[in-house]
C-alpha positions in Angstrom: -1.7 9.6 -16.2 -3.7 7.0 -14.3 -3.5 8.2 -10.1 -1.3 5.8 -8.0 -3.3 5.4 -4.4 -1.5 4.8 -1.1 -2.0 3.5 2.2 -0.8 4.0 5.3 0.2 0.9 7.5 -1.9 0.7 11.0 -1.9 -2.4 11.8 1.0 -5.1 11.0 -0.3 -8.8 12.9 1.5 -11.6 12.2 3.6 -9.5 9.5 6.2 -7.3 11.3 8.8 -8.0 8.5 6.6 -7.5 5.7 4.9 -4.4 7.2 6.3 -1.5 8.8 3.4 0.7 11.3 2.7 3.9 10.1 4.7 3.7 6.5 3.3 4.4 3.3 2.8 1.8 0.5 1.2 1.8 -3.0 -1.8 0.2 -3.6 -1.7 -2.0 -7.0 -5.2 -3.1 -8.6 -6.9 -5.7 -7.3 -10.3 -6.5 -8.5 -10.6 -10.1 -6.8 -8.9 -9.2 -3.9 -11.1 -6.0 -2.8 -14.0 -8.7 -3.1 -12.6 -10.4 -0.2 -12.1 -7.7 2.1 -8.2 -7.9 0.7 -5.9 -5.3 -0.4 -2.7 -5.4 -2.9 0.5 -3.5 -1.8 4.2 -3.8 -2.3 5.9 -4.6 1.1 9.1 -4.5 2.2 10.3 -7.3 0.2 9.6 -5.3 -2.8 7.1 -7.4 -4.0 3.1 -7.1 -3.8 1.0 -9.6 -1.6 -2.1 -9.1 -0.3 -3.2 -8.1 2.9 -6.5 -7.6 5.4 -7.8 -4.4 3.8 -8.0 -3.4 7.7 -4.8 -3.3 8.0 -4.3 0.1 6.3 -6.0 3.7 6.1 -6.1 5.3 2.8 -4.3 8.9 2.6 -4.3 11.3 -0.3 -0.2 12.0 -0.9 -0.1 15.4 -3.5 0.6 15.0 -6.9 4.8 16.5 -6.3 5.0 13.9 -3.7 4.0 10.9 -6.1 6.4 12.6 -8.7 9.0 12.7 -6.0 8.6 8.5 -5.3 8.2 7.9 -8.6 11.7 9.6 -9.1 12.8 7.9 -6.3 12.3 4.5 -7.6 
């Protein structure tokens, strides 16, 4: 089973409806985009856009926790 990586918002500029501060969102594969300083992550409009790679820390979640979302979902 491939890892899923998260992020955790820190910085929401010019996107307060698409980002919530300090929540955590999934990080989906993005070759092109990492290139460009970007990042790929399903906001709260359930879809995925891309957003300053700045905007977000990266945190390591434990594997019952990513069980738990994907549960969730």
């Amino acid at each position: 089973m491939k890892k899923i990586k998260y992020v955790v918002c820190v910085q929401n500029k010019g996107y307060p409806a698409s980002l919530e501060l300090r929540k955590l969102y999934e990080i989906l594969p993005d070759a092109d985009a990492e290139g460009h300083g970007l990042i790929r992550v399903v906001d709260e409009s359930g879809e995925d856009y891309l957003y300053p790679r700045d905007f977000f820390l990266p945190i390591e979640v434990p594997e019952s926790i990513t069980h738990a979302f994907a549960k969730a979902s």
